[in-house]
C-alpha positions as CSV (number, residue, x, y, z in Angstrom):
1,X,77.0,83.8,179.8
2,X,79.8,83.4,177.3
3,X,82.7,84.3,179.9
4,X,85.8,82.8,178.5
5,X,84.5,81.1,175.3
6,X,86.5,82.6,172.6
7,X,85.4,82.6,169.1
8,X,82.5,83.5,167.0
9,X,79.9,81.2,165.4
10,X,78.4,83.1,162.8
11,X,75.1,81.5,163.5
12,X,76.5,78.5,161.8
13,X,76.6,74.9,163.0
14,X,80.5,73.7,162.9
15,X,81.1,71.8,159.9
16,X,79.6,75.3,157.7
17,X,82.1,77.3,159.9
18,X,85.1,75.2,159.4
19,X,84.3,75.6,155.5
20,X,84.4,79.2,155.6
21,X,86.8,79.5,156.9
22,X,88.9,77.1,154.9
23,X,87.4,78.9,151.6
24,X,88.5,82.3,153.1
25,X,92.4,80.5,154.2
26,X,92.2,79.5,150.4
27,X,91.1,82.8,149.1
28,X,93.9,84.3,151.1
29,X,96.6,82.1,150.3
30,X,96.1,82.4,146.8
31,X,95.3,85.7,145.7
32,X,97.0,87.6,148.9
33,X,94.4,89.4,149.9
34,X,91.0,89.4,150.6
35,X,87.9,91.7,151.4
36,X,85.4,90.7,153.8
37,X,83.6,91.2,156.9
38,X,85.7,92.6,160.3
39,X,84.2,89.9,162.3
40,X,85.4,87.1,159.5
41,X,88.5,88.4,159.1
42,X,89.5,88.5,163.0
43,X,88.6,85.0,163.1
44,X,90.3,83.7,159.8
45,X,93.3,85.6,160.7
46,X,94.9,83.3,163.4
47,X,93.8,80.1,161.5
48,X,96.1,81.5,158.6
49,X,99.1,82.7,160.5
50,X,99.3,78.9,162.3
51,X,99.6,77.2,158.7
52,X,101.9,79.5,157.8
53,X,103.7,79.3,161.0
54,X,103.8,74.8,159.7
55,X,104.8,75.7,156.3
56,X,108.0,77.6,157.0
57,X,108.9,73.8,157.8
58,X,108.9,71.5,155.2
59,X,108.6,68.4,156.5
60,X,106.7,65.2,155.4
61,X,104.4,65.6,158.7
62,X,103.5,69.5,157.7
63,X,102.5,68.7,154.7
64,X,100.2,66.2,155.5
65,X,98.3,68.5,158.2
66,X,98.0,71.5,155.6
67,X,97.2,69.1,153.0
68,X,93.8,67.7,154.8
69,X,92.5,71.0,154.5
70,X,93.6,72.6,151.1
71,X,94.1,71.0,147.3
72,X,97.6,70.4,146.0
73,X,98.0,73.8,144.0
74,X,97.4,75.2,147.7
75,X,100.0,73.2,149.7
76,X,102.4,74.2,147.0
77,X,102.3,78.2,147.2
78,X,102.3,77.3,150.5
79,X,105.5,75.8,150.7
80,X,107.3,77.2,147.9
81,X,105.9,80.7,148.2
82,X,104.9,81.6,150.8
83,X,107.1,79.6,153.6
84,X,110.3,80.7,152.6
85,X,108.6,84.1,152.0
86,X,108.3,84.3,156.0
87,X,111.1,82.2,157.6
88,X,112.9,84.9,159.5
89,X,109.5,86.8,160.5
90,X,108.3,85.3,163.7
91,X,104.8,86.5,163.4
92,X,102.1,88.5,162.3
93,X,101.9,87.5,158.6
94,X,98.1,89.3,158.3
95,X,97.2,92.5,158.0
96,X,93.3,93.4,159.1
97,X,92.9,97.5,157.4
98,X,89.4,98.7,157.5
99,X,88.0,99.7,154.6
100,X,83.9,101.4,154.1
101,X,80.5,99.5,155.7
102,X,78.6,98.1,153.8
103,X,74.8,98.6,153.5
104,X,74.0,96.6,155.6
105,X,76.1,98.7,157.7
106,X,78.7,95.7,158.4
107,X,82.1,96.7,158.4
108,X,84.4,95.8,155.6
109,X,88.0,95.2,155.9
110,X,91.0,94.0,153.4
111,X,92.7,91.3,155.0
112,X,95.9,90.6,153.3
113,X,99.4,89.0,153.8
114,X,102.4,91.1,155.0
């Protein structure tokens, strides 16, 4: 029974599920929106709004902790952008609006900053 156990695997192992989601952060973070699966985008959305939540701070510590996870021209927007962008929102800096299924019959969404 999965009582309790938040989060979804993706029938991945962890290391390929930390990448995606990484690469979908990135994605996000640099072009400001982003279309892709409901499932994937209820799960990237409260990994994105936490880094944001660090990098309405700039301090030396912040920057390290975002920086093990994203290249440099990432780190930048986010501190020079997109930070300041936010500081007097206390949170919800996603927006998850449902879009058509695909073939497949998965449901598509557009999962884009505030």
């Amino acid at each position: 029974m999965r009582h309790r156990k938040k989060g979804r695997k993706f029938g991945m192992v962890r290391k390929v599920r930390r990448a995606l989601l990484k690469g979908l952060a990135r994605s996000l973070v640099l072009h400001g929106h982003i279309k892709t699966t409901e499932a994937k985008a209820k799960e990237t959305r409260p990994f994105v709004e936490k880094l944001i939540t660090r990098s309405k701070h700039d301090t030396i510590a912040n920057r390290r902790l975002i920086a093990r996870l994203f290249d440099k021209k990432t780190v930048n927007k986010m501190f020079t952008e997109i930070g300041p962008k936010y500081a007097e929102r206390r949170g919800g800096y996603a927006r998850i609006t449902r879009l058509n299924k695909r073939t497949d019959n998965a449901q598509m969404v557009m999962l884009e900053l505030v």
